[in-house]
C-alpha positions as CSV (number, residue, x, y, z in Angstrom):
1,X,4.0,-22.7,12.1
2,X,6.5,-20.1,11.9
3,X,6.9,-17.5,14.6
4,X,8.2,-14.4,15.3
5,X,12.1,-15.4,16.2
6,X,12.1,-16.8,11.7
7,X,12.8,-13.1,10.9
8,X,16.3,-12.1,10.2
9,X,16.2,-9.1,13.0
10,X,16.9,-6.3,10.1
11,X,13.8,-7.5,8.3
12,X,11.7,-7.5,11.5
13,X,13.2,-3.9,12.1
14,X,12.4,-2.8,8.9
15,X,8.8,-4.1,8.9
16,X,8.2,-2.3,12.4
17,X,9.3,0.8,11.0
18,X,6.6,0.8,8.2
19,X,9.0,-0.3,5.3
20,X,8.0,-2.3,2.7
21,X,10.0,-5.9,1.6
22,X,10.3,-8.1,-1.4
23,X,10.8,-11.7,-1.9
24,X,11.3,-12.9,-5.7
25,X,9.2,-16.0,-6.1
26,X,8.9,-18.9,-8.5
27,X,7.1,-17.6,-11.6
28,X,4.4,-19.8,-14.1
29,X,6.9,-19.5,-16.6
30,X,10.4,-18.8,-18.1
31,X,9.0,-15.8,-19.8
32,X,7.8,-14.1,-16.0
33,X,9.3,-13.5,-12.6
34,X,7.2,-12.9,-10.1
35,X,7.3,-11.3,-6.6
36,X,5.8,-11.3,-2.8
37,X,5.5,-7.6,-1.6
38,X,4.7,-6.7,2.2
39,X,3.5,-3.1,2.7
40,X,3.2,-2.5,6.9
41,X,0.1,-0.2,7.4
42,X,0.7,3.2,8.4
43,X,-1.8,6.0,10.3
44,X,-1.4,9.2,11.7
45,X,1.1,7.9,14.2
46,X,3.3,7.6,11.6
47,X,2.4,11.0,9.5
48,X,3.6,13.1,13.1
49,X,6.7,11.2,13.2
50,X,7.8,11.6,9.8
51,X,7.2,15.4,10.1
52,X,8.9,15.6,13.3
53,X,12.0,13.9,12.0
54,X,11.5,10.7,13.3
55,X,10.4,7.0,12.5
56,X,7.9,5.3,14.8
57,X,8.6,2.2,15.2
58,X,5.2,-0.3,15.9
59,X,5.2,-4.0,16.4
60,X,1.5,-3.8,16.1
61,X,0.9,-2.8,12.7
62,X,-1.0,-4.2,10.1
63,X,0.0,-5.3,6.9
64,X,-0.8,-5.8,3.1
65,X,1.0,-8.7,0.9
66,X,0.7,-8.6,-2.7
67,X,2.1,-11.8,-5.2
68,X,2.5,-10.3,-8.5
69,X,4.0,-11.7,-12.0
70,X,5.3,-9.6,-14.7
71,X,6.6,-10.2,-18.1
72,X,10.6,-10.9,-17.4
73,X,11.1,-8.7,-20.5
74,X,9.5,-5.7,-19.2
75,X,10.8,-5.7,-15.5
76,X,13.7,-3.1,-16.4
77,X,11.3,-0.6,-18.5
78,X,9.1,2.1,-17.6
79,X,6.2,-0.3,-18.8
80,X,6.8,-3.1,-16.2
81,X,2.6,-3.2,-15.4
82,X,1.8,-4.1,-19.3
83,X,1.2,-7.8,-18.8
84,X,1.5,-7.6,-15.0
85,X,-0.6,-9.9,-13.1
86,X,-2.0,-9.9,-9.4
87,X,-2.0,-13.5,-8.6
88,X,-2.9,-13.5,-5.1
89,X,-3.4,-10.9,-2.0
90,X,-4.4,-10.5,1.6
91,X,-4.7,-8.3,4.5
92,X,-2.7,-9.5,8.1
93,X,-3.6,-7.7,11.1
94,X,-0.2,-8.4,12.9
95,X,3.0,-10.2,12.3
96,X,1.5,-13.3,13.5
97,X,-1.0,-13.1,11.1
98,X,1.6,-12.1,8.7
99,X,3.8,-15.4,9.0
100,X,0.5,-17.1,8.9
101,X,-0.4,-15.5,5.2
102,X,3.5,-16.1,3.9
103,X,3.1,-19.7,5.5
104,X,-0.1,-20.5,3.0
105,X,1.7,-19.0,0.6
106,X,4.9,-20.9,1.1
107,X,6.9,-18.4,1.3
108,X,9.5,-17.7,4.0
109,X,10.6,-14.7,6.0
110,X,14.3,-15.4,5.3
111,X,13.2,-14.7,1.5
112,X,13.0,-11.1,2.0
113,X,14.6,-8.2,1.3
114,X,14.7,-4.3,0.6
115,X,12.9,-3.3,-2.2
116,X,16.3,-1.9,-3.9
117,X,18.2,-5.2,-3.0
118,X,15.7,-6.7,-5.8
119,X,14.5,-6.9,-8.7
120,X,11.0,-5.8,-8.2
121,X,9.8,-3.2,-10.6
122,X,7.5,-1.0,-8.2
């Protein structure tokens, strides 16, 4: 089981400030690429902050991971979601539970990273 320590300290930053990450993924086919997205919850809390100035950073936050496979051709276009499939989510209530969903899933936390560092199309 992977723990806590297994995330590259930016990543683990970057998920306790409420930003999203990205890890490409084997896809079912030549034709596809697919992608793991984690989305940290955000409440309130977080709502203040922002219009205060500020990011709140929370090591208790929940999270949502989404496994999604597009059509490799499409990625770059403004039509990415024809042909986009959800293969798999779930719901983590905290980054243990996190590293427990992205261990069923087989995917690791050194996999990650920004959104723009990728080539996701959301």
């Amino acid at each position: 089981m992977k723990h806590r320590s297994d995330w590259p300290t930016d990543k683990l930053t970057a998920l306790r400030l409420g930003r999203r990450l990205v890890a490409e993924v084997p896809a079912s086919s030549p034709e596809r690429c697919a992608f793991v997205d984690v989305r940290p919850g955000q409440d309130g809390r977080d709502a203040r902050a922002r219009d205060e100035g500020w990011v709140r950073s929370d090591a208790g936050r929940p999270f949502r991971l989404e496994h999604w496979e597009y059509d490799r051709s499409r990625v770059d276009g403004f039509d990415h979601d024809i042909g986009a499939a959800l293969i798999r989510s779930a719901d983590a209530a905290d980054e243990a539970g996190l590293l427990a969903v992205l261990g069923e899933w087989g995917v690791g936390p050194s996999l990650f990273v920004h959104p723009w560092e990728s080539g996701d199309p959301k």
